[in-house]
C-alpha positions in Angstrom: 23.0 1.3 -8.9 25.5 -1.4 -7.7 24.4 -4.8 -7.1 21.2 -5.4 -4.6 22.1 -6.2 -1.1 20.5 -10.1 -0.4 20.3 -11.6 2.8 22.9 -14.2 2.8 21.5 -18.0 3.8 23.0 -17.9 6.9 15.8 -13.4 7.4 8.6 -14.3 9.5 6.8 -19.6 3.1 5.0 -16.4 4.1 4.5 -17.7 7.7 4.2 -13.9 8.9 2.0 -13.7 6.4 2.5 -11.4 3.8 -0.3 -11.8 2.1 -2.1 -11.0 5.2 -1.4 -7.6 4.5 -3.5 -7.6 1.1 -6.1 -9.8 3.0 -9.6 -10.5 1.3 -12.2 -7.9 -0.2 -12.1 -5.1 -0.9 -8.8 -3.4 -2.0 -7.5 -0.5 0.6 -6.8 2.7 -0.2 -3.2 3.8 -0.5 -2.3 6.0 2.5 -2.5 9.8 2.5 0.5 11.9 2.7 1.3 13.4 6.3 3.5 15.9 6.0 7.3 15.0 4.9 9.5 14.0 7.5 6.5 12.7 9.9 6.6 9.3 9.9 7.0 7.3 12.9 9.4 8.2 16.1 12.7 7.3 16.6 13.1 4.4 19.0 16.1 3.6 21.1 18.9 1.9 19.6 19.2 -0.7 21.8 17.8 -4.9 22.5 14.3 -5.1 23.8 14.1 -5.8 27.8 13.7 -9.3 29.1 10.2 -10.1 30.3 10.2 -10.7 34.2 7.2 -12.4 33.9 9.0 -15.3 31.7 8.0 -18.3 33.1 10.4 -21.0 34.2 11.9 -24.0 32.0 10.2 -27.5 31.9 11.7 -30.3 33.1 11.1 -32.1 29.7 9.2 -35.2 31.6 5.4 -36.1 30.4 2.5 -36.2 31.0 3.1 -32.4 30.8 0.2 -30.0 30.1 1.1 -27.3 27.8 -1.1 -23.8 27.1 -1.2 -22.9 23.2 -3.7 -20.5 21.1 -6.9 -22.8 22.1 -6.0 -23.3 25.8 -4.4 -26.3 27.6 -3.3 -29.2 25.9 -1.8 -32.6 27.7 0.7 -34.9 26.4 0.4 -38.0 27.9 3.8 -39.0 26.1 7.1 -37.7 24.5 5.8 -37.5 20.6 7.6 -39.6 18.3 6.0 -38.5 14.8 5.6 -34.9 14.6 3.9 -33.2 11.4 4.6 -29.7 11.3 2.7 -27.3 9.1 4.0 -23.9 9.9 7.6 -23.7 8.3 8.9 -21.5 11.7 8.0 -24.2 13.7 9.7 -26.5 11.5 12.8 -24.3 12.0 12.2 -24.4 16.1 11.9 -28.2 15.9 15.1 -28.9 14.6 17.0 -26.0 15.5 15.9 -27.5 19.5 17.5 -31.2 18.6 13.8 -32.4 17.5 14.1 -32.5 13.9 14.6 -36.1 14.1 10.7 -36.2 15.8 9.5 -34.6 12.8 7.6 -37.2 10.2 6.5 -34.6 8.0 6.0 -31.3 7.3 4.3 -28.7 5.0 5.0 -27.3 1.6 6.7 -24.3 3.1 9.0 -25.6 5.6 12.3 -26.1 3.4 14.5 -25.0 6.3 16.8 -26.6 7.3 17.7 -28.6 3.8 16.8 -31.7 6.0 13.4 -31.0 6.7 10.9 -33.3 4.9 8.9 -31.0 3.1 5.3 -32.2 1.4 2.6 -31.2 -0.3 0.7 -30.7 3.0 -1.1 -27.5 3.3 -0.2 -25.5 6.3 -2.7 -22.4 4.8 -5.8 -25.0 4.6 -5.2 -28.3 6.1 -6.8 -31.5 5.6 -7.4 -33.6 8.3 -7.3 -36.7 6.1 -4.3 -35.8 4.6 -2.5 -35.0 7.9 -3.2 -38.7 9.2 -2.1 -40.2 6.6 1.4 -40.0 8.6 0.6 -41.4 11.4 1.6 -38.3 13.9 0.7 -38.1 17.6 1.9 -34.8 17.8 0.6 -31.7 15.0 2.5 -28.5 15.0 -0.1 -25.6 13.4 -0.6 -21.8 13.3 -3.5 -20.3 14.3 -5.0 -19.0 11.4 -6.8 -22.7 11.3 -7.1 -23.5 15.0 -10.5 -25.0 14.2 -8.7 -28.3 12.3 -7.1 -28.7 15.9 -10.5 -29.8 17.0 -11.0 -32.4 14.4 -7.4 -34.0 15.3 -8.6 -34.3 18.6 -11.6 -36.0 17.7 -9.4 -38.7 16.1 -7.0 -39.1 18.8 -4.2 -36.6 17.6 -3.0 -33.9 19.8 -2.5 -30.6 18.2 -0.7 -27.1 19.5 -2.0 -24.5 18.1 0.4 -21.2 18.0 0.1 -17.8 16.9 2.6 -16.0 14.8 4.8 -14.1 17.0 4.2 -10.8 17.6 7.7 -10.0 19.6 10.6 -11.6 19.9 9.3 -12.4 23.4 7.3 -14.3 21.8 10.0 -16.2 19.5 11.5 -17.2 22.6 8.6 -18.4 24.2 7.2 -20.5 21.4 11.4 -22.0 21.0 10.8 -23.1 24.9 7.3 -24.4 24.5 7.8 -26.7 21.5 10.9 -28.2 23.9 8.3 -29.0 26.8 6.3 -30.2 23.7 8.9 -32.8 22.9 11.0 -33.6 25.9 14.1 -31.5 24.5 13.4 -28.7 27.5 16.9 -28.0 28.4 17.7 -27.9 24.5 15.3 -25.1 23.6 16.5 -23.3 26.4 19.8 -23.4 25.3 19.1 -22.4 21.9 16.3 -19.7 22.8 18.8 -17.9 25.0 21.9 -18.4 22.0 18.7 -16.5 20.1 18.1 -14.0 22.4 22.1 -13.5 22.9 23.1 -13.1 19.4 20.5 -10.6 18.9 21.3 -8.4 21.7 25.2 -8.6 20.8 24.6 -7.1 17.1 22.2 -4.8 18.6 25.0 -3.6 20.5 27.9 -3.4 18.4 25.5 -1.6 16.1 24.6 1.1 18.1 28.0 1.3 19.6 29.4 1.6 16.1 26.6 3.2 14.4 25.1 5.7 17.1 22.0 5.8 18.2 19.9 5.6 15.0 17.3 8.0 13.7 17.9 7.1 10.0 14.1 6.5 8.4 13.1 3.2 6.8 10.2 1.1 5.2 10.3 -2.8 4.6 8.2 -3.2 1.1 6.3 -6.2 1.3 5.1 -6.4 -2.2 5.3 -3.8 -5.1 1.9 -2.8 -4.8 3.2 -1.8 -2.0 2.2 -2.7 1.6 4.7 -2.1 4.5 5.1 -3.3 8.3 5.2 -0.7 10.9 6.6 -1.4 14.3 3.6 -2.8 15.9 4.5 -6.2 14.2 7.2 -8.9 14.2 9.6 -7.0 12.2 9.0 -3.6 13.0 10.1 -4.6 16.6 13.6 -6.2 14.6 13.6 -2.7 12.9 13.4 -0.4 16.3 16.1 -2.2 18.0 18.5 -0.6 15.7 16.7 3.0 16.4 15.8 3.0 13.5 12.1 5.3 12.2 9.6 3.4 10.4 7.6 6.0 7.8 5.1 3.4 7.4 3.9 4.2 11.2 2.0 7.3 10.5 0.7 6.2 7.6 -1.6 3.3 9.8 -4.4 4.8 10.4 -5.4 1.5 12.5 -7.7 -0.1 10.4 -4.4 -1.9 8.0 -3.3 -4.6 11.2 0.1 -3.1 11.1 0.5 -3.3 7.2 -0.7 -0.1 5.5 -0.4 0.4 1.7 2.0 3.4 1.3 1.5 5.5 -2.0 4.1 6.2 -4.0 3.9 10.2 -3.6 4.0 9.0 0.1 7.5 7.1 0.1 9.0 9.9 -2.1 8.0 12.9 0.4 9.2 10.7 3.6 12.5 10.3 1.6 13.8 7.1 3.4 17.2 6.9 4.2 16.9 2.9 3.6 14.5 0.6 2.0 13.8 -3.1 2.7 12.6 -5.4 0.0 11.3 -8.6 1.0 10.1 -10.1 -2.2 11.5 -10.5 -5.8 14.9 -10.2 -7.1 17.4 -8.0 -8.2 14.6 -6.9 -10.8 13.0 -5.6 -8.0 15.7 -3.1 -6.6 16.2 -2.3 -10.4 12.5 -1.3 -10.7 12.1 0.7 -7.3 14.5 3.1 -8.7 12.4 3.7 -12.3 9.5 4.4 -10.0 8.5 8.4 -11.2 10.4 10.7 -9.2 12.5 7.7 -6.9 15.5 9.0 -8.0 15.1 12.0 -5.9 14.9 9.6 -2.5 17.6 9.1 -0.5 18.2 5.4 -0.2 18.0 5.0 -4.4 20.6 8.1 -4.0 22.6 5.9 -1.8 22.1 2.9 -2.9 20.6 1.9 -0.1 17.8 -0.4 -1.3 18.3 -3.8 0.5 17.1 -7.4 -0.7 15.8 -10.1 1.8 15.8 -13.4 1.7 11.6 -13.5 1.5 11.7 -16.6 3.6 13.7 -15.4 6.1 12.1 -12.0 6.4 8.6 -13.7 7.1 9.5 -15.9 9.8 10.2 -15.6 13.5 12.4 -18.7 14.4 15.8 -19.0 15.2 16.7 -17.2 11.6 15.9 -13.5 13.5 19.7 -13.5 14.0 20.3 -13.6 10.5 17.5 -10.7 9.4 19.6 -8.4 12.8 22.6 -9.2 11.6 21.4 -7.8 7.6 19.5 -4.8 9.1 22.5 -4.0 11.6 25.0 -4.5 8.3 22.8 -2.0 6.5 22.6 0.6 9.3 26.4 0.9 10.0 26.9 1.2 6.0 24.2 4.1 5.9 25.8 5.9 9.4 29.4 5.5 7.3 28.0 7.7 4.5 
């Protein structure tokens, strides 16, 4: 096998999650083998549509009243000392010409290089800890919307957002964190560069490539769980047409993150595979699996390493995982 494909710097800490897909409790079952070849559906090789329902740009002036994962939320004034403890917000912040706003941020958040990264937890937060920077302004996800509450009972305005679940989404929380902190017409600029860039290597892939149909599975973990396209990446995935083999194996009780079995991966025989954790170790080992060397993409050589930071996240860095995935798709559709 030639040398492992990584993610170059230029691909939702595990912001997306990962570990989300192992969860607490008791340990899933691997999924049971559907017959070979009946994984998910092809989608179209093509950008996902615009939402008409988008709602317009803020002006950037304050007080503005903003609605996040708890409800409404007012700013009486622009924020001046921002702590940020989700590392895609971080990204969002300073990608929309706020960085400069930001005071701190969590241990996570070490993009871009300028970000100043602490010890703060975004996973369990401490309200003590959080204050000790002074912010007027928290930036948190909402896997611990409840800490929002006890910042406001001290005076400190919170926004509480969800991990995205579409791009939509990406592009939404890019514009809301410019209302956030008077830097509308920024965000807009740079959540429509987002939405742009993606589009155009959507399109020059299918152009170049065709319109898909080679099957796929992004391993999360060597255990190992995978993302079908109900989530963040899966949508990344079906832009390119591509067919996700972990779909059929959610039986809708994994969240979008099934455990596929081994016997499972080698009868859907992907065409590419997707690692999103480890090294080149990692691709090394996914082709001494017991039988792998029967499936298509170690054949190929088609087992592609991500950048685990970038692969987890859903800020402006979704042009970077597109541009990876589109790269590996026009290699396979050359073979």
């Amino acid at each position: 096998m030639r040398t492992a494909h990584r993610l170059p710097a230029v691909l939702l800490g595990a912001a997306l999650a990962l570990t989300a897909c192992g969860g607490a409790g008791e340990e899933p079952e691997p999924a049971e083998s559907p017959e070979p070849g009946a994984g998910g559906a092809a989608a179209t090789c093509a950008p996902p549509e615009a939402d008409p329902d988008r709602p317009g740009v803020g002006d950037g002036t304050f007080p503005v009243t903003l609605t996040d994962f708890n409800g409404e939320v007012t700013l009486e004034a622009a924020p001046e000392r921002i702590v940020s403890l989700s590392p895609s917000h971080t990204e969002m912040l300073f990608a929309i010409g706020a960085g400069d706003l930001v005071e701190a941020a969590d241990e996570y958040s070490n993009h871009p290089a300028e970000a100043p990264t602490t010890d703060l937890s975004g996973f369990t937060p401490s309200v003590e800890a959080v204050t000790e920077y002074d912010p007027d302004l928290v930036v948190m996800s909402d896997s611990t919307a409840e800490v929002a509450g006890q910042l406001g009972e001290v005076g400190i305005p919170a926004l509480v957002l969800p991990a995205a679940a579409t791009l939509e989404d990406t592009y939404a929380q890019i514009r809301l964190l410019g209302d956030a902190t008077g830097h509308s017409e920024d965000a807009d600029t740079e959540a429509t560069r987002v939405e742009t860039e993606f589009a155009e290597i959507v399109e020059e892939v299918c152009a170049e490539a065709g319109e898909g149909g080679a099957s796929f599975y992004q391993e999360l973990d060597e255990t190992p769980f995978a993302a079908t396209s109900d989530t963040f990446v899966g949508q990344i995935y079906s832009s390119f047409g591509l067919v996700n083999i972990a779909d059929a194996a959610d039986d809708g009780s994994a969240g979008g993150y099934p455990q596929l079995s081994q016997e499972y991966i080698v009868e859907q025989n992907p065409d590419l595979v997707f690692l999103s954790y480890g090294d080149e170790d990692a691709v090394r080992a996914v082709a001494e699996r017991p039988a792998f060397d029967t499936v298509t993409a170690v054949q190929n050589d088609a087992v592609h390493l991500l950048d685990a930071d970038i692969a987890s996240r859903w800020g402006p860095r979704v042009v970077d995982f597109a541009r990876l995935v589109g790269d590996a798709v026009v290699e396979n559709a050359d073979r």
